[in-house]
RODO-2510 file (C-alpha; in nm, 4 decimals, decimal comma):
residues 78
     n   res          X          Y          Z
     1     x     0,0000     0,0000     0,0000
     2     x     0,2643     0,2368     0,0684
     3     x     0,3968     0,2226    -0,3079
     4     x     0,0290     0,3316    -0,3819
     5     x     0,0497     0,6403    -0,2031
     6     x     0,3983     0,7580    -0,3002
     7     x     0,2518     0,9190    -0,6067
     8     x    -0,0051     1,1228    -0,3947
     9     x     0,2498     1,2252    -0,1550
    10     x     0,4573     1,3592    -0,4069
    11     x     0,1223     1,5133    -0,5605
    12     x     0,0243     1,6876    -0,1983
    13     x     0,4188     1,8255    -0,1644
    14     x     0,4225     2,0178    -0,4774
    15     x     0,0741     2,1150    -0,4173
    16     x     0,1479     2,2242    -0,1039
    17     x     0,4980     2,3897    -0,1949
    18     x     0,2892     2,5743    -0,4560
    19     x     0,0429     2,6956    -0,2007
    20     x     0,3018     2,8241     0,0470
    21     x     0,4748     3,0446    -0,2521
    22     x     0,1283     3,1586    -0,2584
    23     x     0,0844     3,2520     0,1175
    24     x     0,4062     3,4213     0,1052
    25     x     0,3521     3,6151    -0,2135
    26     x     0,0257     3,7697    -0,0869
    27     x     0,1727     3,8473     0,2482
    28     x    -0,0603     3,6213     0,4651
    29     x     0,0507     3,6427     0,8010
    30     x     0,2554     3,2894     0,8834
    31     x     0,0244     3,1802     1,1995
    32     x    -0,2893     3,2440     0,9601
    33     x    -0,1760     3,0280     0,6500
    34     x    -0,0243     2,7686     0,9200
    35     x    -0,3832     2,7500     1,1121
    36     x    -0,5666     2,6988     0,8191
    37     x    -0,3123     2,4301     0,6413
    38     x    -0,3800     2,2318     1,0246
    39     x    -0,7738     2,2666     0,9927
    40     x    -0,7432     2,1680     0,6567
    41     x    -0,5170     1,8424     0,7384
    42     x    -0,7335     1,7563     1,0588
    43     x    -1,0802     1,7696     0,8456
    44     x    -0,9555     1,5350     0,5984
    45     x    -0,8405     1,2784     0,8605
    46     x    -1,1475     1,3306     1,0712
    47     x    -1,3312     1,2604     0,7276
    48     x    -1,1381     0,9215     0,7552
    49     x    -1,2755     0,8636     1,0541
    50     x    -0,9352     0,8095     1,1904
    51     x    -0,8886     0,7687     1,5607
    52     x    -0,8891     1,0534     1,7747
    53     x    -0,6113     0,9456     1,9591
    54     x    -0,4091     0,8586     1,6308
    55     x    -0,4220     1,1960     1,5238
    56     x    -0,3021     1,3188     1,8525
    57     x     0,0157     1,1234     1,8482
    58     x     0,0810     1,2175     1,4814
    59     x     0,0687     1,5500     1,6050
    60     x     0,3303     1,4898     1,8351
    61     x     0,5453     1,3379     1,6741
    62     x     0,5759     1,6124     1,4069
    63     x     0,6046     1,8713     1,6834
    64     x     0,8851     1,6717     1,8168
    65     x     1,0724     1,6276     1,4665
    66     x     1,0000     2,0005     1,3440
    67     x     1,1009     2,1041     1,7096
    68     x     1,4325     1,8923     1,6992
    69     x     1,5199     2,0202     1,3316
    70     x     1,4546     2,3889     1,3064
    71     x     1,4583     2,6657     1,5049
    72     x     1,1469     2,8109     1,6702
    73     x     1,0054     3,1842     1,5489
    74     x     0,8018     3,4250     1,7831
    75     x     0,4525     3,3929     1,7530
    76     x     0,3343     3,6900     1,5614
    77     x     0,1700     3,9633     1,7849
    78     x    -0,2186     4,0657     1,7356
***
């Protein structure tokens, strides 16, 4: 199954590379674009009726590789 979904994961990161040149090109604030990429990923896996508690732990383990591998930025002020 795995080889199946190469092809769509290599779809969804040029997809989503485009998008982000977007974001950035039409100045959308980085917590903005960032919230609604997260909404966007959560509905489609909620959609899958994945388990709740899968989700959470994919969550964390992203935070903890994108945490180990790049440095944190300030949270934009209101």
């Amino acid at each position: 199954m795995a080889e199946d979904l190469d092809g769509d994961f290599e779809k969804a990161d040029v997809i989503l590379s485009e998008a982000l040149e977007r974001f950035q090109a039409e100045g959308v604030n980085q917590y903005v674009y960032g919230m609604a990429l997260l909404e966007i990923g959560l509905l489609a896996l909620v959609r899958l009726d994945e388990d709740e508690e899968a989700i959470e732990q994919a969550v964390k383990d992203l935070l903890t590789k994108f945490r180990a591998s790049q440095p944190l930025q300030p949270r934009p002020r209101a």
